[in-house]
C-alpha positions in Angstrom: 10.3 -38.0 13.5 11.0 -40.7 16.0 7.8 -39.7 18.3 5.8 -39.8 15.1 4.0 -36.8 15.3 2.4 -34.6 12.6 4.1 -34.3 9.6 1.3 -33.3 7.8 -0.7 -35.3 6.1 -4.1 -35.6 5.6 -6.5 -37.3 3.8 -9.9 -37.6 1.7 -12.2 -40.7 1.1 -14.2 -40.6 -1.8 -17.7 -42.0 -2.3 -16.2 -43.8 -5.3 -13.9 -45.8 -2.4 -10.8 -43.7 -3.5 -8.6 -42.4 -0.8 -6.2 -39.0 -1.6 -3.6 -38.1 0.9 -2.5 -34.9 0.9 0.4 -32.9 2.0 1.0 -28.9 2.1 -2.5 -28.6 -0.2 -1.2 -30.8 -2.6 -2.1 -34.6 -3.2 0.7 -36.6 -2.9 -1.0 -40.2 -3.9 -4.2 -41.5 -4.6 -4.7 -45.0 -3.2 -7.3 -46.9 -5.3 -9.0 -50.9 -4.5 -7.7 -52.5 -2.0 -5.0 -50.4 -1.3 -7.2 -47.9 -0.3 -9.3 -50.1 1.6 -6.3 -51.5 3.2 -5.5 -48.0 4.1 -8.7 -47.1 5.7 -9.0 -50.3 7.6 -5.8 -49.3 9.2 -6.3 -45.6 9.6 -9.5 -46.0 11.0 -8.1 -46.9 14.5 -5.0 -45.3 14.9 -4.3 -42.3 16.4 -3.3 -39.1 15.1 0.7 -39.8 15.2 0.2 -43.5 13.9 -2.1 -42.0 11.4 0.5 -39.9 9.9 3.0 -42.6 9.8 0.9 -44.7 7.9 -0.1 -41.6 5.4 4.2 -41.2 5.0 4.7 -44.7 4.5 2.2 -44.8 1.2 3.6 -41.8 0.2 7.1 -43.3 0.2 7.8 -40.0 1.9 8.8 -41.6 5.5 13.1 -42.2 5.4 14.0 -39.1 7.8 17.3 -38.3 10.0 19.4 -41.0 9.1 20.2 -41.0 5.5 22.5 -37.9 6.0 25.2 -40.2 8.0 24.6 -43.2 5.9 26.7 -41.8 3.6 30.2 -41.6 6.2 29.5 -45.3 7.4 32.5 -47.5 7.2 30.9 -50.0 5.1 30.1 -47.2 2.3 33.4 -45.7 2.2 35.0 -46.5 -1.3 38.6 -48.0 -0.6 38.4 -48.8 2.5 
């Protein structure tokens, strides 16, 4: 979504410093050390739609709308 808005993640913090992000119930990743103090650090001040952007980007699950047409660009097309 370009406006970044919800795709719907959410997330969990553990006491143990863990941090689960979730998706339709299930948990996607579980961001452990730094990573997940990195994460928190930057979740911690977003807002909702930058919040979810950074849950899809440590999901890997944020490359949406254009990979369709990547496929027909001129520079992919075999013999060109």
């Amino acid at each position: 979504m370009a406006d970044g808005g919800d795709l719907g993640f959410s997330f969990r913090a553990t006491k143990a410093g863990d941090v689960a992000i979730v998706r339709d119930g299930r948990v996607v990743v579980v961001l452990r050390g730094a990573a997940a103090q990195r994460f928190l650090a930057a979740a911690g001040g977003a807002t909702a739609a930058a919040a979810q952007q950074l849950m899809a980007r440590a999901t890997g699950n944020y490359r949406r709308g254009n990979e369709r047409g990547a496929a027909r660009h001129p520079r992919r097309r075999a013999g060109g």
